[in-house]
C-alpha positions as CSV (number, residue, x, y, z in Angstrom):
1,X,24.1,170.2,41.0
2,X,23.9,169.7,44.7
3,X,20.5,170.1,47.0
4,X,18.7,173.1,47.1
5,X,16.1,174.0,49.3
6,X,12.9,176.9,49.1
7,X,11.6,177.8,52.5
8,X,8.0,178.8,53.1
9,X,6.4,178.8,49.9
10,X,3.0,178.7,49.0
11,X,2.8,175.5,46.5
12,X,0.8,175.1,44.3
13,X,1.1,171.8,42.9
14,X,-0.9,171.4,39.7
15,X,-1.0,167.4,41.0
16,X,-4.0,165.0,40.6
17,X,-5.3,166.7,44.0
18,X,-4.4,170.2,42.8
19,X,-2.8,170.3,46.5
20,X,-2.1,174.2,47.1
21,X,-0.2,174.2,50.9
22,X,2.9,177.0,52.7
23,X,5.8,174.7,52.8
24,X,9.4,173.5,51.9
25,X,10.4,172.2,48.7
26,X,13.9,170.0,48.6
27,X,15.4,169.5,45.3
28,X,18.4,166.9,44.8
29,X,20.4,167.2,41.2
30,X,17.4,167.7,39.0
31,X,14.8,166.4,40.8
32,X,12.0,167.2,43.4
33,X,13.3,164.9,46.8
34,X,10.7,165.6,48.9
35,X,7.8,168.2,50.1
36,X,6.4,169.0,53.3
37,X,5.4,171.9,55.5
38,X,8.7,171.9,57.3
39,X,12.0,170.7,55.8
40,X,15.5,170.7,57.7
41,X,17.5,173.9,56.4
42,X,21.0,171.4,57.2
43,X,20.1,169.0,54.1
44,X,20.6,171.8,51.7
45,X,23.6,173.3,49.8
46,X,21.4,176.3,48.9
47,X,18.4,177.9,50.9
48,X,16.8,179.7,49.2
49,X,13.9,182.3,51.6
50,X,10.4,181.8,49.6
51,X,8.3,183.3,52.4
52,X,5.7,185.0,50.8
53,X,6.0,183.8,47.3
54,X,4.4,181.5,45.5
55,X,5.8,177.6,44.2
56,X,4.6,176.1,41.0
57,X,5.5,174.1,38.2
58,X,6.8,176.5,35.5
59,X,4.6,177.3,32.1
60,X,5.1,174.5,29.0
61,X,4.8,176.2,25.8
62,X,3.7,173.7,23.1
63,X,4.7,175.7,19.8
64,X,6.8,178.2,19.6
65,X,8.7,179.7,16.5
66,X,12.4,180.5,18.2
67,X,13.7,181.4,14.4
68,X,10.9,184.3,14.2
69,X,11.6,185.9,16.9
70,X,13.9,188.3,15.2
71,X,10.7,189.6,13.2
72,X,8.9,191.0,15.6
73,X,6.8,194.3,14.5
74,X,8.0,193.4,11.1
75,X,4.4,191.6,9.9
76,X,2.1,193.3,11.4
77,X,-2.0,193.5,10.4
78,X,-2.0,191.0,7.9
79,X,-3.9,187.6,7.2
80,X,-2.1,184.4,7.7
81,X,-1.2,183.1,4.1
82,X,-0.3,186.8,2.6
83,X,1.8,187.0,6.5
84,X,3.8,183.9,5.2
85,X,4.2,184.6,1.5
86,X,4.8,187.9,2.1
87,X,6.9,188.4,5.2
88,X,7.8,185.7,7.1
89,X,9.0,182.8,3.9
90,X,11.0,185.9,3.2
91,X,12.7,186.8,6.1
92,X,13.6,183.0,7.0
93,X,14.8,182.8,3.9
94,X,17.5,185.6,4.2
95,X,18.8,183.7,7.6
96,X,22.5,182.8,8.3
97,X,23.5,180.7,11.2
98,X,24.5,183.5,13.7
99,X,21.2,185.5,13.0
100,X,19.2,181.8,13.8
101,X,21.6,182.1,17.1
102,X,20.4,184.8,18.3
103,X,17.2,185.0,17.0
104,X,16.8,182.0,19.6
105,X,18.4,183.8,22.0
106,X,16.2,186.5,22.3
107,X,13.3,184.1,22.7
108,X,14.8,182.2,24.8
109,X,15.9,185.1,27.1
110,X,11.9,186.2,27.2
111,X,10.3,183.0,27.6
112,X,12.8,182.1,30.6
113,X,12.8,185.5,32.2
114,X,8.3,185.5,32.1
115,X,8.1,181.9,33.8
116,X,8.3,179.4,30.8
117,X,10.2,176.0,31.3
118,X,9.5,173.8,28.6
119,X,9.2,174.4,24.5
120,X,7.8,172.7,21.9
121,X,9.7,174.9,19.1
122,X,9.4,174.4,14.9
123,X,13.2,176.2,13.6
124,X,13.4,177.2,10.2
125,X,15.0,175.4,6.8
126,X,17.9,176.3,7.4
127,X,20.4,176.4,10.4
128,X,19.2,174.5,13.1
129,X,22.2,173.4,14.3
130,X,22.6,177.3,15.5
131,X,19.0,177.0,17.4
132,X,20.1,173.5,19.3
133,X,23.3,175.3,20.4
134,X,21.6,178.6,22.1
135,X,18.4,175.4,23.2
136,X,21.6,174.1,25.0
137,X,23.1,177.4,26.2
138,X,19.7,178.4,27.6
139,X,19.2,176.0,30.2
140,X,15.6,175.4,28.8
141,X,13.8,172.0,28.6
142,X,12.8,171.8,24.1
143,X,11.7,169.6,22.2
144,X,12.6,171.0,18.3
145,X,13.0,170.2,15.0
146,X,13.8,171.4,11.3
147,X,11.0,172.8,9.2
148,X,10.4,170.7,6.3
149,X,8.9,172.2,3.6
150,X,9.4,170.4,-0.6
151,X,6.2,172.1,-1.7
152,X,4.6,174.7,-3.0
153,X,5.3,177.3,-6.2
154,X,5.2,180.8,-3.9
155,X,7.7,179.1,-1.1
156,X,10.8,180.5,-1.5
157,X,13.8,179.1,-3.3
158,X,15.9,179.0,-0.4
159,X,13.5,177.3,1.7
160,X,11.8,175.1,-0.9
161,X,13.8,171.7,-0.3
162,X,14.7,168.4,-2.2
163,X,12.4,165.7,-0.1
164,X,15.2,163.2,0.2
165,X,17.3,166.2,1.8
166,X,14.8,167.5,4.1
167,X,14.4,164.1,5.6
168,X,18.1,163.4,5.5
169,X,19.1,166.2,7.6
170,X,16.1,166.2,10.3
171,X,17.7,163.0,10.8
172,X,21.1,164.2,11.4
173,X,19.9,166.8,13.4
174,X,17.7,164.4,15.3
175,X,20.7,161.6,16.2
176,X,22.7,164.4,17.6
177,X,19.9,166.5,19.6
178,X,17.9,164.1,20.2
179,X,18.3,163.3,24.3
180,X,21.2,165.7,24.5
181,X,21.5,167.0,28.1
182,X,20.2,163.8,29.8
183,X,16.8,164.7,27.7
184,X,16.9,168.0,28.3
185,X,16.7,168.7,24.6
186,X,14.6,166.0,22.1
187,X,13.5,166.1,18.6
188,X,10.6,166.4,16.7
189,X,10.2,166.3,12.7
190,X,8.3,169.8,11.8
191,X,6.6,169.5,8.3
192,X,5.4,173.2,8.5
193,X,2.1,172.1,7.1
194,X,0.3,170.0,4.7
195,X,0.3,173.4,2.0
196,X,4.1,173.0,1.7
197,X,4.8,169.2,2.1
198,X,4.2,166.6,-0.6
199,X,2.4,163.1,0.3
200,X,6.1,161.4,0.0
201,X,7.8,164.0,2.9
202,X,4.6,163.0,4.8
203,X,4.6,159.7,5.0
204,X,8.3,159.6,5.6
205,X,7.5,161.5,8.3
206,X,5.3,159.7,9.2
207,X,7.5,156.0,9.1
208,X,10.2,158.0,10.7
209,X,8.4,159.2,13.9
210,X,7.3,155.7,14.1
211,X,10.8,154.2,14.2
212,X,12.4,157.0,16.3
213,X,9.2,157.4,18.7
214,X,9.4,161.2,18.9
215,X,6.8,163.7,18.0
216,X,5.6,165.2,14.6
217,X,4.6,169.3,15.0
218,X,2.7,170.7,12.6
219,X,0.5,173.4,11.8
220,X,-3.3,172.6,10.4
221,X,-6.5,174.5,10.4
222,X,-5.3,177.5,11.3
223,X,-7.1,179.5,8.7
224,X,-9.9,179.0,6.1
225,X,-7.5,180.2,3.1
226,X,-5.2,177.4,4.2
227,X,-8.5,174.8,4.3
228,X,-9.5,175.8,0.9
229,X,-5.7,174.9,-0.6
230,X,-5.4,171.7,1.3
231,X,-9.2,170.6,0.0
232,X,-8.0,171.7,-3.5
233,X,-4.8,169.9,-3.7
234,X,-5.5,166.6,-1.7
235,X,-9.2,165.9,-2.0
236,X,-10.0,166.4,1.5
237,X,-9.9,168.9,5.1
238,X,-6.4,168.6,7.0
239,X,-7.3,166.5,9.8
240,X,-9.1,163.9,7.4
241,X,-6.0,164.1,5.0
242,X,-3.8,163.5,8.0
243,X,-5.7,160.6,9.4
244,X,-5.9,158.6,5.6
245,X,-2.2,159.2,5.6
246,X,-1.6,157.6,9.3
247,X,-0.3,160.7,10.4
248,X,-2.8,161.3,12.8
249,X,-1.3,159.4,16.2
250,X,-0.8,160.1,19.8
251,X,2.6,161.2,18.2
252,X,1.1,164.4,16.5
253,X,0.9,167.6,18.1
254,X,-1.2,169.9,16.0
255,X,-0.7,173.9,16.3
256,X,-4.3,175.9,16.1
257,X,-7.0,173.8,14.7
258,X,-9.4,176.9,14.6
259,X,-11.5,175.7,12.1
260,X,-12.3,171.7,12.2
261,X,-15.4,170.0,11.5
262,X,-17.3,167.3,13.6
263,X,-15.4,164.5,11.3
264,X,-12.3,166.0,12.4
265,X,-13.0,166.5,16.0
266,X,-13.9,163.0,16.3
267,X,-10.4,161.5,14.4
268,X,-8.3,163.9,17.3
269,X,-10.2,162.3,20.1
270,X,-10.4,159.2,18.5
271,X,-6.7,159.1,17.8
272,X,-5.1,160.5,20.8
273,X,-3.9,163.5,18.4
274,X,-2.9,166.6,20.9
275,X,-3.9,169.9,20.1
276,X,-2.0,173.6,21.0
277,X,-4.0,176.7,21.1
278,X,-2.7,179.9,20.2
279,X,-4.8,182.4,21.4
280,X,-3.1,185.8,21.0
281,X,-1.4,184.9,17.4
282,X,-4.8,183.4,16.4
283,X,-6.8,187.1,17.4
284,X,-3.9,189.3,15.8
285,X,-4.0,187.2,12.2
286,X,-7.5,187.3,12.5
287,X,-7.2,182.8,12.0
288,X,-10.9,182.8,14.6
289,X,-11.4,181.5,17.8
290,X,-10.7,177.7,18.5
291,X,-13.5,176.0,20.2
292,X,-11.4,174.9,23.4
293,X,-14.1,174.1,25.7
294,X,-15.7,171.6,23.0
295,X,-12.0,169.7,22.9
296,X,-11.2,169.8,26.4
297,X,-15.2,168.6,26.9
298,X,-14.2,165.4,24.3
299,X,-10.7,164.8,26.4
300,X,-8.3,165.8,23.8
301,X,-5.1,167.1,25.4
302,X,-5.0,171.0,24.7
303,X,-2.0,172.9,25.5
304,X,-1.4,176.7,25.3
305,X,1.5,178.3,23.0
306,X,2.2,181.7,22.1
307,X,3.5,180.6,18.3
308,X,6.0,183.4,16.8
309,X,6.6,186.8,17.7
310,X,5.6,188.6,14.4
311,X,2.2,187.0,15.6
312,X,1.8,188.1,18.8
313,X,4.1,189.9,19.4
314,X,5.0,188.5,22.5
315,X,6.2,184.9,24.0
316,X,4.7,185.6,27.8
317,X,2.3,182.8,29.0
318,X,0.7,184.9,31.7
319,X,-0.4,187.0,28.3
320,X,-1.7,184.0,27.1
321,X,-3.4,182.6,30.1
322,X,-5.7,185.8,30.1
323,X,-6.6,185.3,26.4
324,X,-7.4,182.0,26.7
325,X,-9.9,182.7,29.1
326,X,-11.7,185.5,28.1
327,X,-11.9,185.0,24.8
328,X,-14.1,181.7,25.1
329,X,-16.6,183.4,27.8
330,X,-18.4,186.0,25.0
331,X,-19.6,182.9,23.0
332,X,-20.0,180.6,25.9
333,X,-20.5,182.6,28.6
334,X,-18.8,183.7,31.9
335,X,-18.3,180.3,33.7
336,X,-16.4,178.6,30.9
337,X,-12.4,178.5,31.0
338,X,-11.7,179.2,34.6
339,X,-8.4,180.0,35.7
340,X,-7.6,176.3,37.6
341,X,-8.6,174.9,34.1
342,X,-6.7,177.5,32.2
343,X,-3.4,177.5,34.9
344,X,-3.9,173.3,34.0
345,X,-3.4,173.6,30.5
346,X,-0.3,175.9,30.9
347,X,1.4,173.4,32.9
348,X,0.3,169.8,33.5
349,X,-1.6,169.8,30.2
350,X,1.2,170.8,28.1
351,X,2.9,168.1,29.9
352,X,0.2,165.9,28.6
353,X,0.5,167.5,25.3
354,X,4.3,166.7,25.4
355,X,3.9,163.2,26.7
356,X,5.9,164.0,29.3
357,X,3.2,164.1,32.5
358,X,5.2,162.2,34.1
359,X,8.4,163.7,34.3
360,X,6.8,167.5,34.5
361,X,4.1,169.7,34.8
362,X,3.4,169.5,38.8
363,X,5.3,169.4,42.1
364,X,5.4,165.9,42.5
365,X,8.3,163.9,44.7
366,X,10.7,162.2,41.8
367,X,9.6,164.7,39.5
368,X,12.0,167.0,37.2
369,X,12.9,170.1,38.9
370,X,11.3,172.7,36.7
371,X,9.1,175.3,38.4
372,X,8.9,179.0,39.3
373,X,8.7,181.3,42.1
374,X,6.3,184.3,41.7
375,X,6.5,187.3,44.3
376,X,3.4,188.6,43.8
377,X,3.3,191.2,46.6
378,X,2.5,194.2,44.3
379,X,-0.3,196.5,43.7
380,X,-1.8,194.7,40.5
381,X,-1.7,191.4,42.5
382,X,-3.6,192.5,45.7
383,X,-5.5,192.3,48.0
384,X,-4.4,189.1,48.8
385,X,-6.6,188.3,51.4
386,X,-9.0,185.1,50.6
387,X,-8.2,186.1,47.1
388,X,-8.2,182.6,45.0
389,X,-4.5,181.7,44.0
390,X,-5.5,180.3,40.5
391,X,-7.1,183.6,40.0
392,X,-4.0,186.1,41.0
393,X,-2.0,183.9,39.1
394,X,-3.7,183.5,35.8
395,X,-5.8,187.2,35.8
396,X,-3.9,189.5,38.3
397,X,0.1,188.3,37.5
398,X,2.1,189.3,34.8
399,X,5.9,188.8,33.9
400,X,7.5,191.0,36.1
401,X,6.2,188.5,39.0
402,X,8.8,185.8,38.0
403,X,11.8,186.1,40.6
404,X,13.3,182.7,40.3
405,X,13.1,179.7,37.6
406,X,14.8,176.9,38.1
407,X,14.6,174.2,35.4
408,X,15.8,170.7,35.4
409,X,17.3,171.6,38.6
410,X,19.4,174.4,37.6
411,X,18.6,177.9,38.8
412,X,18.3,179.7,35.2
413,X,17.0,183.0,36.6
414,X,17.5,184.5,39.8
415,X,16.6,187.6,41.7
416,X,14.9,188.1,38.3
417,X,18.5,187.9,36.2
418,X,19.2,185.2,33.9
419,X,22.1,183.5,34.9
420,X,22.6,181.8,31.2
421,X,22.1,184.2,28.6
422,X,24.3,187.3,28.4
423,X,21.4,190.1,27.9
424,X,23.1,193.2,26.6
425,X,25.0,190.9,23.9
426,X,21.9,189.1,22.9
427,X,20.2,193.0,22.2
428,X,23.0,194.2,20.7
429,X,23.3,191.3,18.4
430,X,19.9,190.7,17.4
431,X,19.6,194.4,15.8
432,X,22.7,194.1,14.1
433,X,21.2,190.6,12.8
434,X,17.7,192.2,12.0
435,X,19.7,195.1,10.4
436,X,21.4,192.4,8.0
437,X,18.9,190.5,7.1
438,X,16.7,193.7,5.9
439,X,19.9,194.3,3.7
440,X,19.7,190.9,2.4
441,X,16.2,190.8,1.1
């Protein structure tokens, strides 16, 4: 990889000091080497000018849905459970391996080109294998896994899987990913939710994250319709039914939890369970409004995730920054969620989420190299004078501010081209995959 060098950037660090200084960053192979106002341009292979622009760690999605991305603007103004049955069971169902391909692709080439480093992503049923391959292509730093899904009458048929199967092949899938790329890539098992699992996939789930010491991504509390079926079928709210299964462990990332009760609350904290909040996918299926600042208030680990993108519809952080802060300030008031909080969840606390804080999520000497450098020298960006970086950054950028992201010391996107993905291919191929798949159902 060599050493490369960024010259007169404005850091901003994210680290325990939230240091924000103009300076030299030095990167060696993958990792950060060193940091200091002034570095010697002769120890690099690459210089590359940052004067001007703006340093920090880049944006760690913590659930994403690469497989849906083909979807997008085909489920549109609907509720959650009629979205699923409906729509989106349906269209994963008609998948083939190249239409998983690309459909990652396509996400892949947005969330790298708008800033975003690092992926907790839940695949489909089917085809994984095709997701890992354009994870591994992309350059991007993922942790991923199967859906698992052996329940449930309206799921279907060619998503609605023997248990023993299901658990089988996250395995296979797991011993080859998992670490692939010197841990560039890991696994996670992805029950989709407790609606669709049985108790057996569960707690194998459960026993299998245990022996393997990777993550379990789910989905839970996202809406009341989804409440009302889990109360019906297992006695008891999701979080609850999670915890008397010993599902609920620092090992458990849940996606949404719009709706949880005191009881629940308390078993998160209590358990070290991490949380991702979906903000824009939440609004546009009408799920609610997650109670953030009462999480981050108890010290549960919140991270920020755009989810899929026939639920958004896009997978841009700096779109989901913005909602995640104004959305809490009409029913708590203007002070709550400020950007440094907000610009902290998007980086170091989806590191935290990801239980990798120590490897990413700041600018931190012996650190992975994943970060971003924003020119934000434009009109929706200024004045710039004595204007609060966290602010520009979290209200005033947008997408088209990303010039460079390097991740895991590879420079992905340069000059604001992705050097890993080719662009008019993945277009092309993605309608003529969409176009199939419509033909299919």
């Amino acid at each position: 990889m060599g050493t490369i060098l960024l010259k007169g950037a404005q850091l901003v660090t994210m680290n325990t000091e939230e240091e924000v200084f103009t300076g030299d960053l030095l990167i060696e192979d993958n990792k950060i080497k060193d940091m200091a106002v002034h570095i010697d341009e002769n120890l690099a292979d690459q210089v590359i000018d940052a004067r001007g622009k703006v340093l920090l760690p880049g944006f760690i999605q913590t659930h994403i849905h690469l497989c849906q991305t083909l979807f997008r603007g085909r489920a549109d103004d609907m509720e959650l459970m009629d979205w699923l049955r409906k729509r989106i069971w349906p269209l994963e169902a008609a998948h083939d391996e190249e239409s998983v391909y690309y459909s990652a692709m396509l996400g892949l080439g947005e969330l790298i080109s708008s800033g975003t480093t690092t992926i907790l992503d839940m695949e489909t049923v089917n085809h994984t294998e095709s997701a890992f391959q354009a994870m591994a292509q992309s350059g991007i730093r993922v942790i991923s896994g199967k859906v698992m899904m052996d329940h449930g009458d309206e799921v279907p048929e060619p998503l609605r899987e023997n248990t023993a199967d299901s658990l089988q092949q996250s395995v296979d899938l797991l011993e080859k990913w998992n670490g692939f790329g010197g841990g560039r890539i890991q696994y996670a098992f992805c029950p989709r939710f407790v609606v669709s699992c049985t108790e057996q996939l569960l707690t194998e789930v459960r026993d299998l994250s245990n022996k393997y010491h990777v993550k379990v991504h789910t989905h839970a509390s996202e809406n009341r319709g989804e409440i009302e079926l889990v109360e019906h079928e297992r006695g008891m709210r999701n979080i609850v039914y999670l915890d008397h299964i010993g599902l609920a462990t620092p090992r458990l990332v849940l996606a949404h939890c719009v709706w949880l009760s005191e009881e629940e609350k308390e078993i998160i904290r209590k358990r070290g369970v991490k949380v991702t909040h979906c903000p824009g996918s939440n609004m546009k299926l009408s799920s609610g409004i997650a109670d953030i600042p009462d999480l981050l208030n108890r010290q549960i680990a919140v991270g920020i995730g755009a989810d899929g993108a026939p639920c958004n519809n896009n997978l841009d952080m700096f779109q989901e920054m913005r909602m995640t802060a104004l959305i809490q300030k009409v029913p708590h008031g203007p002070t709550v969620m400020d950007a440094r909080t907000v610009l902290h969840m998007a980086t170091m606390g989806g590191a935290e989420v990801l239980g990798l804080s120590r490897e990413i999520g700041s600018l931190e000497v012996g650190k992975k190299a994943d970060m971003i450098l924003l020119d934000l020298d434009d009109f929706h960006t200024y004045p710039s004078y004595e204007t609060d970086i966290y602010s520009r950054i979290v209200y005033s950028a947008t997408r088209s501010c990303v010039e460079t992201v390097i991740i895991d010391g590879s420079i992905v996107l340069n000059n604001r081209k992705i050097q890993t993905i080719d662009r008019s291919i993945v277009l092309r191929e993605s309608d003529k995959c969409i176009a199939r798949l419509m033909k299919r159902l």
